[in-house]
HTML snippet that shows the backbone in 3Dmol.js (N, CA, C, O; Angstrom):
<script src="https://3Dmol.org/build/3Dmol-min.js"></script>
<div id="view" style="width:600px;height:400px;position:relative"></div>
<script>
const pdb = `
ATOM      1  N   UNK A   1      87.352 117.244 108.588  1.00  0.00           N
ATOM      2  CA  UNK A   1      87.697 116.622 107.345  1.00  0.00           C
ATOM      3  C   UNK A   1      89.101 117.058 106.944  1.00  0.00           C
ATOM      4  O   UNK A   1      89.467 118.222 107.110  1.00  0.00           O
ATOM      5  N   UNK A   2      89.772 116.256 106.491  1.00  0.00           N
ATOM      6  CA  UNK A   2      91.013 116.379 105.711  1.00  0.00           C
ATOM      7  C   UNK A   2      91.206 116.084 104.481  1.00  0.00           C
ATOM      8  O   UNK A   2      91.271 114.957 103.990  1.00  0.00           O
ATOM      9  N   UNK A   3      91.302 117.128 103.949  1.00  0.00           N
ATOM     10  CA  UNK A   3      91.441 116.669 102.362  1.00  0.00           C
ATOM     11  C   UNK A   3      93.205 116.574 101.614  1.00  0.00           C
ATOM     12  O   UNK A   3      93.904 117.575 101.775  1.00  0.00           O
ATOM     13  N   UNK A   4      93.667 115.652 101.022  1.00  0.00           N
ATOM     14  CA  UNK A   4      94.722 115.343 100.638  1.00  0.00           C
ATOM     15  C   UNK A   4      94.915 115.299  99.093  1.00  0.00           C
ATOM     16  O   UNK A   4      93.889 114.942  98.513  1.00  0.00           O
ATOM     17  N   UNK A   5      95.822 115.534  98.400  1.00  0.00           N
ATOM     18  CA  UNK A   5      95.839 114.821  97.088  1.00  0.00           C
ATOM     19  C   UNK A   5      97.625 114.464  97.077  1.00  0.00           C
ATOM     20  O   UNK A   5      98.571 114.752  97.810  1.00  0.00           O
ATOM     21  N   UNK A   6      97.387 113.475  95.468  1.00  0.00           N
ATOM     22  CA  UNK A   6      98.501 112.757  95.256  1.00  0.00           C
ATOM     23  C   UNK A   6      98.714 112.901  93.828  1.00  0.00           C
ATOM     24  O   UNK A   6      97.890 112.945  92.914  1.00  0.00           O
ATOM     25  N   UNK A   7     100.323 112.982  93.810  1.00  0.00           N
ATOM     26  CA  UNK A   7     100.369 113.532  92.190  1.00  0.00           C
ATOM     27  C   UNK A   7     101.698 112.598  92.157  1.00  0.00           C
ATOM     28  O   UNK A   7     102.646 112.382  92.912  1.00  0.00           O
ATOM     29  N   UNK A   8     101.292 112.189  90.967  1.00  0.00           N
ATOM     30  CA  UNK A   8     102.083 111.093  90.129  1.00  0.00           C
ATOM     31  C   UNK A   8     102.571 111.493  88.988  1.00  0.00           C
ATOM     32  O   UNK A   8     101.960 111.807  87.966  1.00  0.00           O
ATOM     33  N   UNK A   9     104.714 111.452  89.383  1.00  0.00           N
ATOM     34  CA  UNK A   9     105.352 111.781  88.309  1.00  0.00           C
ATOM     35  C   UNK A   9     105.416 110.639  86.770  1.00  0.00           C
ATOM     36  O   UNK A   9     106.356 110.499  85.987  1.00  0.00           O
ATOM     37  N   UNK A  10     104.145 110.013  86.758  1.00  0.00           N
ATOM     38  CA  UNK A  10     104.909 108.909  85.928  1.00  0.00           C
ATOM     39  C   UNK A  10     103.147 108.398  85.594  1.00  0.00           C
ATOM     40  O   UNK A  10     102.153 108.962  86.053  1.00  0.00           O
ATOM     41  N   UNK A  11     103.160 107.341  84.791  1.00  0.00           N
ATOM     42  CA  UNK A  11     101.724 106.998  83.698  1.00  0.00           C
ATOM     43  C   UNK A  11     101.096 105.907  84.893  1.00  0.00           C
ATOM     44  O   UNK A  11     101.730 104.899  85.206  1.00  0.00           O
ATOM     45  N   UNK A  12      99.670 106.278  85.554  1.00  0.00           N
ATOM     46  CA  UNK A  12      98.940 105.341  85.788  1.00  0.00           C
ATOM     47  C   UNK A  12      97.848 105.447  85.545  1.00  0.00           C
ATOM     48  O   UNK A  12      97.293 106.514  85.282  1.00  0.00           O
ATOM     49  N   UNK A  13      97.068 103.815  85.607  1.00  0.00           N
ATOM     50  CA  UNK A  13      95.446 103.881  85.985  1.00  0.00           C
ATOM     51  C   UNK A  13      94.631 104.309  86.558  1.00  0.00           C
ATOM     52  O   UNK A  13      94.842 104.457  87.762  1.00  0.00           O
ATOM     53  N   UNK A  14      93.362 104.705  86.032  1.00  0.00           N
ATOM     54  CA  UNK A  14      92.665 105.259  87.272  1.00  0.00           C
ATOM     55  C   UNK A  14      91.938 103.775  88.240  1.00  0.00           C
ATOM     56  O   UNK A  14      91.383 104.080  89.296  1.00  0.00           O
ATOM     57  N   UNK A  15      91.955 102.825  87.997  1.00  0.00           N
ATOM     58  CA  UNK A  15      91.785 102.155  89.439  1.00  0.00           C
ATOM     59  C   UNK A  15      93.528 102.273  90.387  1.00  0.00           C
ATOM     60  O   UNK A  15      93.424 102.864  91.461  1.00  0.00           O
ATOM     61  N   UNK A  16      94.821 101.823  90.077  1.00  0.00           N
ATOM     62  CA  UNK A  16      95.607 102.292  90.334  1.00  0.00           C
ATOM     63  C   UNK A  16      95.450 103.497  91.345  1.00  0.00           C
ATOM     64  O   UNK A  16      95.568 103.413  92.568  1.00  0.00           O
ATOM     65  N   UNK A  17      95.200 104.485  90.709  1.00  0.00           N
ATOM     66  CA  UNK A  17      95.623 105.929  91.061  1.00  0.00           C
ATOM     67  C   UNK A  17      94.703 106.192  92.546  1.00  0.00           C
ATOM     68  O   UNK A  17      95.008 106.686  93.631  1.00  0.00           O
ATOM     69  N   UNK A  18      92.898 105.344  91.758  1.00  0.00           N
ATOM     70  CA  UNK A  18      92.044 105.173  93.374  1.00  0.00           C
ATOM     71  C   UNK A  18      93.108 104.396  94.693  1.00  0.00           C
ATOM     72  O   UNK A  18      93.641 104.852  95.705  1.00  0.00           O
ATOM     73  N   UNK A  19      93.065 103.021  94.057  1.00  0.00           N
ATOM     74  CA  UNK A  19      93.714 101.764  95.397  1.00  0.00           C
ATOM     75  C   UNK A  19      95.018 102.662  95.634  1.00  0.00           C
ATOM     76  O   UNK A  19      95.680 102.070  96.486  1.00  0.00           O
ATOM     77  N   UNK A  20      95.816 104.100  95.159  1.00  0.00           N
ATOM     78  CA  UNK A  20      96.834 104.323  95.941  1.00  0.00           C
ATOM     79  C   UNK A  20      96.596 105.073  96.950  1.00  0.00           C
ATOM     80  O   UNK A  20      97.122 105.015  98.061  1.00  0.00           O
ATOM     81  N   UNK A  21      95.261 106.265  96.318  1.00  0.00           N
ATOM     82  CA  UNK A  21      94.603 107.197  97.479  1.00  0.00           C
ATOM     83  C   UNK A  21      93.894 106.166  98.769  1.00  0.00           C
ATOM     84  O   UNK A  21      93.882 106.546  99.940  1.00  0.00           O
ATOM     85  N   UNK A  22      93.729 105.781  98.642  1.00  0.00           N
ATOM     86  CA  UNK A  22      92.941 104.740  99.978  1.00  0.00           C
ATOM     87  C   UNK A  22      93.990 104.314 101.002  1.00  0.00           C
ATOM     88  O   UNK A  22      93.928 104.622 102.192  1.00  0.00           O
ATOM     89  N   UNK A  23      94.919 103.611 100.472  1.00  0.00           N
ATOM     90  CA  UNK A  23      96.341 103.424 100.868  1.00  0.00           C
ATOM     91  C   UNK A  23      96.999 104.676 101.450  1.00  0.00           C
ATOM     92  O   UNK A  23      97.638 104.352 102.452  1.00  0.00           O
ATOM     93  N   UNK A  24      97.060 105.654 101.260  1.00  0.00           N
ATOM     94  CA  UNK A  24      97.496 106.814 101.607  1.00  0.00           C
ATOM     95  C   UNK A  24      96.620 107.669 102.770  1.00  0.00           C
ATOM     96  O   UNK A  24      97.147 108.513 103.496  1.00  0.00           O
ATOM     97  N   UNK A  25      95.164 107.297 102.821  1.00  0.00           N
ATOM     98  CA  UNK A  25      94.337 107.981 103.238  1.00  0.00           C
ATOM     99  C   UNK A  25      94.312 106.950 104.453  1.00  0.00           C
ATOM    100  O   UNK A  25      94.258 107.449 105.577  1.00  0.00           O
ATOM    101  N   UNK A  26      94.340 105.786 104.360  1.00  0.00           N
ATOM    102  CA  UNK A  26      94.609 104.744 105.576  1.00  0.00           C
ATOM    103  C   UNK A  26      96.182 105.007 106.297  1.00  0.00           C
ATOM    104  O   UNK A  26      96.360 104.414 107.361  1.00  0.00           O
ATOM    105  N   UNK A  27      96.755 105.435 106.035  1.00  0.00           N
ATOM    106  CA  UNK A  27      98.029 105.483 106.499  1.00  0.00           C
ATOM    107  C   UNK A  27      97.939 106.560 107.615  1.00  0.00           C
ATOM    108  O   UNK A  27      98.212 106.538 108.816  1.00  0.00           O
ATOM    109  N   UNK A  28      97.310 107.795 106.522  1.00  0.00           N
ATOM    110  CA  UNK A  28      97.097 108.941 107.540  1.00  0.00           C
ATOM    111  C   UNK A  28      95.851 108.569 108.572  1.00  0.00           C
ATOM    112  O   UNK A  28      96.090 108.781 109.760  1.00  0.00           O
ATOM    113  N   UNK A  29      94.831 108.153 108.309  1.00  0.00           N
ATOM    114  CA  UNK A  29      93.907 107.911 109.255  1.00  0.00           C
ATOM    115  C   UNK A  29      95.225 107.120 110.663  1.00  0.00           C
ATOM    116  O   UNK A  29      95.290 107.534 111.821  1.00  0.00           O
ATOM    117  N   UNK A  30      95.868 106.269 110.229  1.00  0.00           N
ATOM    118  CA  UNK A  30      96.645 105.379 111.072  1.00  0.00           C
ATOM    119  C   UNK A  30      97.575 106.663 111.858  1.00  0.00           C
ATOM    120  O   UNK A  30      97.640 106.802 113.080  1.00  0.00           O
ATOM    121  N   UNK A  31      98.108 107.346 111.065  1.00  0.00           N
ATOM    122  CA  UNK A  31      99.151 108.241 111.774  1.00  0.00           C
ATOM    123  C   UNK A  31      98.033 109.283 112.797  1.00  0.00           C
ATOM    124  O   UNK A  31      98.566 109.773 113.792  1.00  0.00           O
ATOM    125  N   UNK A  32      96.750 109.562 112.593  1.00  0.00           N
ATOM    126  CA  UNK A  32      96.377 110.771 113.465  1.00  0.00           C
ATOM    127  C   UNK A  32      95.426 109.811 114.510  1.00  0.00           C
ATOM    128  O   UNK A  32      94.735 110.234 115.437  1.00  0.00           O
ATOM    129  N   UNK A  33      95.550 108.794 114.204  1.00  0.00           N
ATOM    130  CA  UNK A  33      94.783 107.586 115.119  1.00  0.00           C
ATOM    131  C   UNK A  33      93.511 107.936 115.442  1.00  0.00           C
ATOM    132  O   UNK A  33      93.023 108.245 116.528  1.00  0.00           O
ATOM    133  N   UNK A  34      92.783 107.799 113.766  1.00  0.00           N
ATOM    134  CA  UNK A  34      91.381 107.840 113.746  1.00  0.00           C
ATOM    135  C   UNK A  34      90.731 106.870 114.615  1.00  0.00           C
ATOM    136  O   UNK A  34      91.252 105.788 114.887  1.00  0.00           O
ATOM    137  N   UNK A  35      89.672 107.223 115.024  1.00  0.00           N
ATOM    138  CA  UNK A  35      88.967 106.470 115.454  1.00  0.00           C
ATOM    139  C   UNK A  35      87.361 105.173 114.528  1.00  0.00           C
ATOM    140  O   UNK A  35      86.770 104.107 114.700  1.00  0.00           O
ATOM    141  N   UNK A  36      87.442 106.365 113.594  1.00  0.00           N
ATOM    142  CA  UNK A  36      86.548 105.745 112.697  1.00  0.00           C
ATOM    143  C   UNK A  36      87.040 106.485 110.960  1.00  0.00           C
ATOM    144  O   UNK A  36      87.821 107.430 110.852  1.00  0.00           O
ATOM    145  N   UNK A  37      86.411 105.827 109.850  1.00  0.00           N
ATOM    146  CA  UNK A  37      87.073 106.095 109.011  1.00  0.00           C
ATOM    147  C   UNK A  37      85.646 105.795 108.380  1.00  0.00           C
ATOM    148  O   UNK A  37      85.006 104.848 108.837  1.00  0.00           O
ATOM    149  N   UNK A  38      85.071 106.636 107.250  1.00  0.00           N
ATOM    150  CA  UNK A  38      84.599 106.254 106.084  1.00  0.00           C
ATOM    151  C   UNK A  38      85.118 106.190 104.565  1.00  0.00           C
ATOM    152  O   UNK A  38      85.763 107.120 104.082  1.00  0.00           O
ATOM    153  N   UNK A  39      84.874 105.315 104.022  1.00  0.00           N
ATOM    154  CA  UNK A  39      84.943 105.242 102.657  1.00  0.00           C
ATOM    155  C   UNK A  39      84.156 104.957 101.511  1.00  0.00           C
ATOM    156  O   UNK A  39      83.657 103.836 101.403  1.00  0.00           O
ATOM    157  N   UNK A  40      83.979 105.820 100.644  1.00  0.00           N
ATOM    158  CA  UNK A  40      83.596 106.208  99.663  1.00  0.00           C
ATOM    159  C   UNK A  40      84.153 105.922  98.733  1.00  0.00           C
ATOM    160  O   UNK A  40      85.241 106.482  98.870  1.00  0.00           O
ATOM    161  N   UNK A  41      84.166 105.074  97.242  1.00  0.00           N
ATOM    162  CA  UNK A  41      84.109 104.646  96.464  1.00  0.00           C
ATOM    163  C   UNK A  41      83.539 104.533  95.305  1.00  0.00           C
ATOM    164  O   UNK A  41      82.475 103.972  95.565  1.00  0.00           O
ATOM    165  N   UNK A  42      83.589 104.744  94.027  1.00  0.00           N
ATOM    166  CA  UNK A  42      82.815 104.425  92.754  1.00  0.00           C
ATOM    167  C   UNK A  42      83.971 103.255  92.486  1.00  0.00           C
ATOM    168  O   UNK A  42      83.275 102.564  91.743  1.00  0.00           O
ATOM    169  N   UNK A  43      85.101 102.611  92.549  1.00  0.00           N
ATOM    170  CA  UNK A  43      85.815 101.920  91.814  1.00  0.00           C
ATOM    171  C   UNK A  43      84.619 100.632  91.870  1.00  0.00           C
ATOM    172  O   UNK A  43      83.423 100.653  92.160  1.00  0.00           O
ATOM    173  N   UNK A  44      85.660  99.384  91.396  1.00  0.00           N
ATOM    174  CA  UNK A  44      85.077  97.956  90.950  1.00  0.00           C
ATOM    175  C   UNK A  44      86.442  97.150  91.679  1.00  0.00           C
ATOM    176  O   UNK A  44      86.623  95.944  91.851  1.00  0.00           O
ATOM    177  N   UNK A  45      87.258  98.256  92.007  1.00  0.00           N
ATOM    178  CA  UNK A  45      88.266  97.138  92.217  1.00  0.00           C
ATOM    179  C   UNK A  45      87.912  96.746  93.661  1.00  0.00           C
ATOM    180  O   UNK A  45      87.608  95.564  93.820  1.00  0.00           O
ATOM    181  N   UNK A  46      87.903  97.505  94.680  1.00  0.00           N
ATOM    182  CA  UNK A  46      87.624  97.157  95.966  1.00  0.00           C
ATOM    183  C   UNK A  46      86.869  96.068  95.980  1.00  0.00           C
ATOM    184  O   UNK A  46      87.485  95.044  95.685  1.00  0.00           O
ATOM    185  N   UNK A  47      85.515  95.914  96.271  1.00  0.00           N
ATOM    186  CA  UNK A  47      84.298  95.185  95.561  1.00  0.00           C
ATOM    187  C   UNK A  47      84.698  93.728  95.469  1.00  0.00           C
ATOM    188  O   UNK A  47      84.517  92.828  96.290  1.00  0.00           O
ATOM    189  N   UNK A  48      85.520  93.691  93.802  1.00  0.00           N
ATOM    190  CA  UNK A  48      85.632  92.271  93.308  1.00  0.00           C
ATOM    191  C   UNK A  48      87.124  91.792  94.328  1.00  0.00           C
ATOM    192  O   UNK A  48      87.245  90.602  94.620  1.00  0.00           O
ATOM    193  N   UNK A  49      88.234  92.860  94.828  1.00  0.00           N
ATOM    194  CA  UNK A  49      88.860  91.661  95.903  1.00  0.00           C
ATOM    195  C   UNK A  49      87.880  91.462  97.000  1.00  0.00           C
ATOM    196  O   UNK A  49      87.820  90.350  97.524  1.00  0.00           O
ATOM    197  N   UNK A  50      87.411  92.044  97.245  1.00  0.00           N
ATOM    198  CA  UNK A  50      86.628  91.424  98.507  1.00  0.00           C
ATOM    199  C   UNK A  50      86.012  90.408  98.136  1.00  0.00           C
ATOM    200  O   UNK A  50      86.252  89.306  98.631  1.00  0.00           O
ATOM    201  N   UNK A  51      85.011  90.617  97.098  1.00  0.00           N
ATOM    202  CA  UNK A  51      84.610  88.535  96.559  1.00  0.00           C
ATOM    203  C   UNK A  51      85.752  88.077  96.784  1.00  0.00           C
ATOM    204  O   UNK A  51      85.981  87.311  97.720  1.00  0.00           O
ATOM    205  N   UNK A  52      86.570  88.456  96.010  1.00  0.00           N
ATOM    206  CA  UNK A  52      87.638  87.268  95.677  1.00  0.00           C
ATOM    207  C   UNK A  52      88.313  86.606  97.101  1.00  0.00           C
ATOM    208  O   UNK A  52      88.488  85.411  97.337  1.00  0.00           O
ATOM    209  N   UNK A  53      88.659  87.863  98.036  1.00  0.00           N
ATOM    210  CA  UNK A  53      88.952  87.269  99.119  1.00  0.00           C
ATOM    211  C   UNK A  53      87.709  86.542  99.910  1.00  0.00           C
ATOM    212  O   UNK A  53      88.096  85.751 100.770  1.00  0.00           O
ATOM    213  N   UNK A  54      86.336  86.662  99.778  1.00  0.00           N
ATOM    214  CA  UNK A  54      85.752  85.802 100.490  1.00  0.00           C
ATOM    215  C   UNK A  54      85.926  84.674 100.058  1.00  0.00           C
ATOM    216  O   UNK A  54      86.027  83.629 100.701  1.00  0.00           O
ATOM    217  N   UNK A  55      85.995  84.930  98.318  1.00  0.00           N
ATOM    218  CA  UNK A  55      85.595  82.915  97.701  1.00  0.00           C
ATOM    219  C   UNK A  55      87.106  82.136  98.318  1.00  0.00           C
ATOM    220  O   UNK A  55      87.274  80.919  98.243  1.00  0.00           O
ATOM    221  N   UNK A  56      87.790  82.775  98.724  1.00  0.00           N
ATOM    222  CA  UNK A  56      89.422  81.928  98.790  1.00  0.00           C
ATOM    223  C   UNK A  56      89.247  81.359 100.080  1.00  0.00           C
ATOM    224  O   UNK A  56      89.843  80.316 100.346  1.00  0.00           O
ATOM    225  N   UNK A  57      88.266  82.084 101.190  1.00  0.00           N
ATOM    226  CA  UNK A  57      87.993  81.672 102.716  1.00  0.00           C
ATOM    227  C   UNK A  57      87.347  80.610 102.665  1.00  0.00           C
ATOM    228  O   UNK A  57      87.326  79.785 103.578  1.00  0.00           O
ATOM    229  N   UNK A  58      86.625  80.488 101.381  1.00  0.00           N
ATOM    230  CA  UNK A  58      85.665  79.538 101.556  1.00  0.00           C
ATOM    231  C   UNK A  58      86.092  78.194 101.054  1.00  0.00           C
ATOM    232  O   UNK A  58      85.454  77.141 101.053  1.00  0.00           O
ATOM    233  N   UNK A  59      87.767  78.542 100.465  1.00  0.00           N
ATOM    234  CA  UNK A  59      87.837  76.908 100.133  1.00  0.00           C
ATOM    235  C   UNK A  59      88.818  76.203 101.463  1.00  0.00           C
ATOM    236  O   UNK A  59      89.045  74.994 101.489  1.00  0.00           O
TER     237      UNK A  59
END
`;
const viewer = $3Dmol.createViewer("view");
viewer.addModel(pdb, "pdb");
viewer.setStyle({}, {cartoon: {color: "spectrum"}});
viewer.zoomTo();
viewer.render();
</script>
């Protein structure tokens, strides 16, 4: 396990502050060329783009 954190000189959200750790945590998974990756989540944001990107496939 690797644990990371991220500190922000300046005012954000906490969905924000989640979708940047994921982004960051995918990057590094990319740089040590994970092979598998889990993710863990309480947000809402992940979730509703994924509807959103399914309903857009579907038109």
């Amino acid at each position: 396990m690797i644990e990371q954190y991220i500190r922000y000189e300046f005012p954000i959200s906490n969905n924000q502050a989640e979708y940047e750790a994921l982004l960051a945590r995918l990057a590094l998974a990319q740089e040590i060329r994970a092979r598998a990756l889990e993710i863990c989540t309480d947000s809402q944001v992940l979730p509703r783009e994924r509807r959103l990107a399914a309903g857009s496939q579907r038109s």
